[in-house]
C-alpha positions as CSV (number, residue, x, y, z in Angstrom):
1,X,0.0,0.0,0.0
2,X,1.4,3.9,-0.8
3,X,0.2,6.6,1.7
4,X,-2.9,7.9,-0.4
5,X,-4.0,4.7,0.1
6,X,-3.9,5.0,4.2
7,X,-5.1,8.5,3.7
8,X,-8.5,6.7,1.5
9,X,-9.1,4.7,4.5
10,X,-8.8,7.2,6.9
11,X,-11.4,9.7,5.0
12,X,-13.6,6.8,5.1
13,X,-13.4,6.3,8.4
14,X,-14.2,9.3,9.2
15,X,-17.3,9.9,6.8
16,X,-18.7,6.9,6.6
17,X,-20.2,7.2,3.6
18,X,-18.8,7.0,0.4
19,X,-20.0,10.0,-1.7
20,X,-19.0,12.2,1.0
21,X,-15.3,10.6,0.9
22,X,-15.2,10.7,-2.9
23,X,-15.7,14.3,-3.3
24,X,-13.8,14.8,-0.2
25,X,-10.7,12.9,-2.4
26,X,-11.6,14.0,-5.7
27,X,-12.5,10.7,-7.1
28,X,-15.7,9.4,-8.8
29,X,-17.4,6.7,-6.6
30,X,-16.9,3.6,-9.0
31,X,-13.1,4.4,-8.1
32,X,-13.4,4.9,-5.0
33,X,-15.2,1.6,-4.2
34,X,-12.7,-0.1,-6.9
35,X,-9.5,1.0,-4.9
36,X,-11.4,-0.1,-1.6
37,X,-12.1,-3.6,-3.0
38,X,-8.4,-3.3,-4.0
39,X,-7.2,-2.6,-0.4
40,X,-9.4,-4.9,1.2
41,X,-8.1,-7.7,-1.4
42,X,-4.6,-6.9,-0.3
43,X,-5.0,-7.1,3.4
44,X,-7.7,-10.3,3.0
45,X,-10.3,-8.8,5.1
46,X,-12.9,-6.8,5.6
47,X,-12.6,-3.3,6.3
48,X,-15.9,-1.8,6.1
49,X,-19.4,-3.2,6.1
50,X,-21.6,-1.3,3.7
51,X,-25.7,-0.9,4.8
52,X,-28.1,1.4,3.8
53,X,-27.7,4.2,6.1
54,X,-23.4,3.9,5.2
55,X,-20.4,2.3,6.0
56,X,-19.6,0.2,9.1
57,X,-15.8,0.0,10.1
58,X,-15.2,-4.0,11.0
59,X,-12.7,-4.9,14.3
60,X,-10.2,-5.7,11.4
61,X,-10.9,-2.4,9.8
62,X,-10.3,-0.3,13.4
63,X,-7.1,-1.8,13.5
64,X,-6.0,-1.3,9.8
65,X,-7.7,2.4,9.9
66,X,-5.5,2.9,13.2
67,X,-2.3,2.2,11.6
68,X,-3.0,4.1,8.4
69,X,-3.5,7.2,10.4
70,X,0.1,5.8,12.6
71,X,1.8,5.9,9.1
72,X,0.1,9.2,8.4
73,X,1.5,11.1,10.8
74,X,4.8,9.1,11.0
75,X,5.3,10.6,7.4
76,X,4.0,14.3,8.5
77,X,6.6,14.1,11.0
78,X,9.4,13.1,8.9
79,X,8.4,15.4,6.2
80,X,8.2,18.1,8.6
81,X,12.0,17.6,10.0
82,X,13.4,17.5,6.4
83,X,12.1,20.7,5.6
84,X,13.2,22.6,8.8
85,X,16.7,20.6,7.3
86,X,16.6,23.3,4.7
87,X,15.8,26.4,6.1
88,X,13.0,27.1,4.1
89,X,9.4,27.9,5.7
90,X,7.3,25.3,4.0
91,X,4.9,22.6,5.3
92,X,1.4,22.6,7.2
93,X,0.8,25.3,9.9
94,X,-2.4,23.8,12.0
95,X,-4.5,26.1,14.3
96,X,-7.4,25.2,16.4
97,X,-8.6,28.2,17.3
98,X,-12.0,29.8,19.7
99,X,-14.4,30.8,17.2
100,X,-14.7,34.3,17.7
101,X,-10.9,35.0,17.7
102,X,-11.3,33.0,13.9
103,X,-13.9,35.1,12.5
104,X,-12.8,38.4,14.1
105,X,-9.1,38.4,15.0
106,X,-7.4,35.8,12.8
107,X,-7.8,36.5,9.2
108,X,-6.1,39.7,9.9
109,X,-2.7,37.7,11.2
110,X,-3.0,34.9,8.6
111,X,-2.9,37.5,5.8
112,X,0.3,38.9,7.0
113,X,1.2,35.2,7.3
114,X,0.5,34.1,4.0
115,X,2.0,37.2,2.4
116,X,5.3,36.7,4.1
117,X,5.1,32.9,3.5
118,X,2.9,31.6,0.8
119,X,4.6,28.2,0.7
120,X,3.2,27.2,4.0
121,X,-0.3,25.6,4.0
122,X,-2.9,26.5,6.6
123,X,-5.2,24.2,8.2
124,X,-7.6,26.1,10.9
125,X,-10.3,24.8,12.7
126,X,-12.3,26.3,15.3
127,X,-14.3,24.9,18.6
128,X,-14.2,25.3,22.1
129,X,-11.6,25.2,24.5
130,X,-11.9,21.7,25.2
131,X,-12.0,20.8,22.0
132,X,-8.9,22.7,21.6
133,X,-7.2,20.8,23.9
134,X,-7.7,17.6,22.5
135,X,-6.7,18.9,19.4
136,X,-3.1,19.6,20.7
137,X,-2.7,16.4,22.6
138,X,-4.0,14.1,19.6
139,X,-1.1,15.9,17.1
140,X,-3.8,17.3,15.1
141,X,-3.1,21.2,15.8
142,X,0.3,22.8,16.3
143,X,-1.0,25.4,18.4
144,X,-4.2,26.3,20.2
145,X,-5.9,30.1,20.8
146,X,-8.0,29.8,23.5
147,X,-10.2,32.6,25.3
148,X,-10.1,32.9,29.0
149,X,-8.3,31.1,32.2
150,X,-6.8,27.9,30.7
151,X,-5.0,25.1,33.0
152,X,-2.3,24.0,30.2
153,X,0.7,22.4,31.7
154,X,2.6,23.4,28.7
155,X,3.8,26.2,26.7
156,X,1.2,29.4,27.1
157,X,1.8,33.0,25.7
158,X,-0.7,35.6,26.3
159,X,-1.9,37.5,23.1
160,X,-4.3,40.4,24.3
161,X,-7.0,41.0,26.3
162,X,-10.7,41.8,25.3
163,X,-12.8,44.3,27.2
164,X,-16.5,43.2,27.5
165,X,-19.1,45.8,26.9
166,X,-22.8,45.8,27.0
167,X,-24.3,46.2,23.6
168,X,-27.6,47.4,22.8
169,X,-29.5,50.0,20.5
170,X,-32.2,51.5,22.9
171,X,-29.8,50.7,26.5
172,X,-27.3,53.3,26.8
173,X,-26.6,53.2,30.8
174,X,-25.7,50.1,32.9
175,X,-28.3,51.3,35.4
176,X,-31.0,51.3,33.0
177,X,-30.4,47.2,32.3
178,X,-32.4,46.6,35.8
179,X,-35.5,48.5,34.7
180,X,-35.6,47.1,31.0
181,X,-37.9,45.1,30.0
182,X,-35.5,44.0,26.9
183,X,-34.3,40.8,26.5
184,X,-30.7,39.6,28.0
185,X,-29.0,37.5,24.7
186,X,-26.6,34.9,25.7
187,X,-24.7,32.9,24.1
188,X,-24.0,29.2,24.9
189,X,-19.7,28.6,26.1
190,X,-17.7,25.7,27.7
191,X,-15.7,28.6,29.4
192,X,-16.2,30.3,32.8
193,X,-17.7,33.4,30.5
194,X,-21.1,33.8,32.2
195,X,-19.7,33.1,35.2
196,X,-17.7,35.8,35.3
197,X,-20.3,38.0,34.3
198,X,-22.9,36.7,36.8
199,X,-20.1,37.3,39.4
200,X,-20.1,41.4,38.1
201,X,-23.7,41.6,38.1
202,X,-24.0,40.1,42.0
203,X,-21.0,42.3,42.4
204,X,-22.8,45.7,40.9
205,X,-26.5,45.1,40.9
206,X,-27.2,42.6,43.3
207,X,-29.3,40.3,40.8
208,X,-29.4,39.3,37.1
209,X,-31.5,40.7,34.4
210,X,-35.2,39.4,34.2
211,X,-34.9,37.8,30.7
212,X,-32.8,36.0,28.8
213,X,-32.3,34.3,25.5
214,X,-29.6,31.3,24.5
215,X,-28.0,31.6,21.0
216,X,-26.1,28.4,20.1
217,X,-23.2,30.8,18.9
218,X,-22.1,34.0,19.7
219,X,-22.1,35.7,16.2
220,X,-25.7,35.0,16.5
221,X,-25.4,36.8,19.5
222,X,-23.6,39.4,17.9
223,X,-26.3,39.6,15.1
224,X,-29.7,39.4,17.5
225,X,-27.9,42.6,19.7
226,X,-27.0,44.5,16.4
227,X,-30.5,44.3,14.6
228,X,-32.1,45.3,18.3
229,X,-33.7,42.1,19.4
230,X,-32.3,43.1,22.7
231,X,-28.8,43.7,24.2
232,X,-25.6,41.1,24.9
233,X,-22.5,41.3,26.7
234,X,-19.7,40.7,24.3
235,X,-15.9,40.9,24.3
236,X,-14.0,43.8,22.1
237,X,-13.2,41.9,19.5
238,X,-16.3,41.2,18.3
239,X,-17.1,45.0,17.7
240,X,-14.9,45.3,14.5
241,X,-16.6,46.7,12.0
242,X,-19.8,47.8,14.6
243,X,-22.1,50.8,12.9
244,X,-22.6,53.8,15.0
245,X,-26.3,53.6,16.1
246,X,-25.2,50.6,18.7
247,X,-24.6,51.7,21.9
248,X,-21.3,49.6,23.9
249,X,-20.7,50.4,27.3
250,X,-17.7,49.3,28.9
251,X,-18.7,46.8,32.2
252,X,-16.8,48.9,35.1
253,X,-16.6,47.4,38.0
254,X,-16.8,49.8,41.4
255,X,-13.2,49.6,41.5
256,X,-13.0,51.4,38.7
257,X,-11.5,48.7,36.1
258,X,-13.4,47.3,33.4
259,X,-14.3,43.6,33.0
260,X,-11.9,41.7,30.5
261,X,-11.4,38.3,28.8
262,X,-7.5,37.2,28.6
263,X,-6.9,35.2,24.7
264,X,-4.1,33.0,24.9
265,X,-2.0,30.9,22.7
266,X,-1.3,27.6,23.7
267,X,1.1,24.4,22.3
268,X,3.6,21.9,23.2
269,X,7.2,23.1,22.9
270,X,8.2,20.2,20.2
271,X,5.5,21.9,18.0
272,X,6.5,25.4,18.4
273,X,9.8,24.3,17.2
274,X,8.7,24.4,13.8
275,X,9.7,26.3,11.1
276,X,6.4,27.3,10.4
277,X,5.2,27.8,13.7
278,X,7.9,30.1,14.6
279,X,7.7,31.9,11.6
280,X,3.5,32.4,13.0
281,X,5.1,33.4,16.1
282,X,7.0,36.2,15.1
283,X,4.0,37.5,12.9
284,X,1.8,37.3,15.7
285,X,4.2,39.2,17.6
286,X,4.7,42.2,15.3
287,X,0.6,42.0,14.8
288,X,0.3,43.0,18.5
289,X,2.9,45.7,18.4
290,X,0.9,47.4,16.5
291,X,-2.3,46.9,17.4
292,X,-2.1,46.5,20.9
């Protein structure tokens, strides 16, 4: 077997379905379920089980699928240490990243990163801090951006930190918030973001809004509080690009500071190590010079 052949099984195995894998790999579906047949020939076994609803991975196919993706990364690796060999920046820079920094703060850094070097490739995907995690401990991100307090054993660099304001088009004191009759918009997190707001509001007001509604996401959030369904609490970053008819006013606590949310960038130190990943580094670096 050659390595596109791991890297078909390990698409499979991770749709399930062969007309999602096929255009996932470029190939017609006749192929695809040739070169399976083909596979499954060679190690004399069967690797998936095919029912209506999809594919089924067999014990034997766990196993085989397990050591495709070993050989996958085994060759990533490898491939990865030649090319630092060289001095050249090439190679795969992977980000897992909170959402919110990836809509709002990330494209601005990448395109200073891809201007400086466009023979990188740049894998980004975005979840919650958890998920974020688990992306650095399975090998499958370089480095991590995660928003608020983090326990990470290894390497963490603060990036900036994200004033939270209350946003509304009809609110344009805290102390009106209590008398309102407007909906509070929330947004659902795996963070300690409410918390910390609940926390102020004891702190300040003694009690929480009346009302509240749950978005799944916080740029629907962002969107409920811009249009006027009612007001959220959202961090700085998400105010790029924010027309002038929206009020944001800064949560101040009594001691005078105002509420913030720490972004941080997170990774192993054998990963940071890369040329690539340095090379993100030091962009990153001269971003927030200037910006912050």
């Amino acid at each position: 077997m050659i390595v596109t052949e791991y890297e078909l099984l390990v698409c499979l195995a991770a749709e399930l379905n062969m007309r999602k894998s096929a255009e996932k790999l470029f190939l017609s579906q006749p192929a695809l379920s040739q070169r399976l047949q083909t596979i499954e020939s060679r190690w004399d076994t069967k690797i998936f089980l095919r029912t209506q609803k999809g594919l089924l991975l067999t014990p034997e196919g766990e196993a085989i699928v397990q050591h495709a993706e070993r050989v996958i990364e085994r060759e990533r690796q490898i491939q990865e240490r030649l090319e630092a060999q060289d001095g050249i920046v090439r190679g795969t820079l992977k980000i897992a990243c909170a959402s919110i920094v990836a809509q709002m703060w990330l494209p601005r850094v990448l395109k200073r990163f891809i201007k400086a070097y466009p023979d990188v490739h740049i894998s980004v995907v975005t979840g919650w801090s958890s998920e974020i995690h688990q992306a650095l401990v399975d090998g499958s991100a370089h480095v991590g951006i995660v928003r608020g307090n983090v326990a990470w054993k290894s390497i963490q660099k603060p990036l900036f930190q994200d004033k939270l304001f209350l946003v509304d088009k009809e609110i344009t004191r805290l102390d009106d918030v209590l008398d309102s009759e407007r909906p509070f918009v929330q947004f659902q997190s795996d963070s300690n973001y409410y918390q910390v707001i609940q926390d102020y509001w004891q702190r300040n007001f003694g009690k929480m809004p009346r009302q509240a509604m749950v978005m799944d996401q916080i740029e629907t959030c962002r969107q409920m509080a811009f249009n006027g369904i009612g007001f959220a609490i959202l961090p700085e970053v998400t105010l790029i690009g924010a027309s002038e008819d929206i009020n944001k006013i800064p949560l101040v606590d009594k001691s005078g500071e105002i509420l913030s949310r720490d972004t941080s960038l997170i990774g192993y130190e054998q990963s940071l190590a890369l040329p690539q990943v340095k090379a993100f580094l030091e962009i990153v670096d001269k971003y927030l010079e200037t910006h912050y």
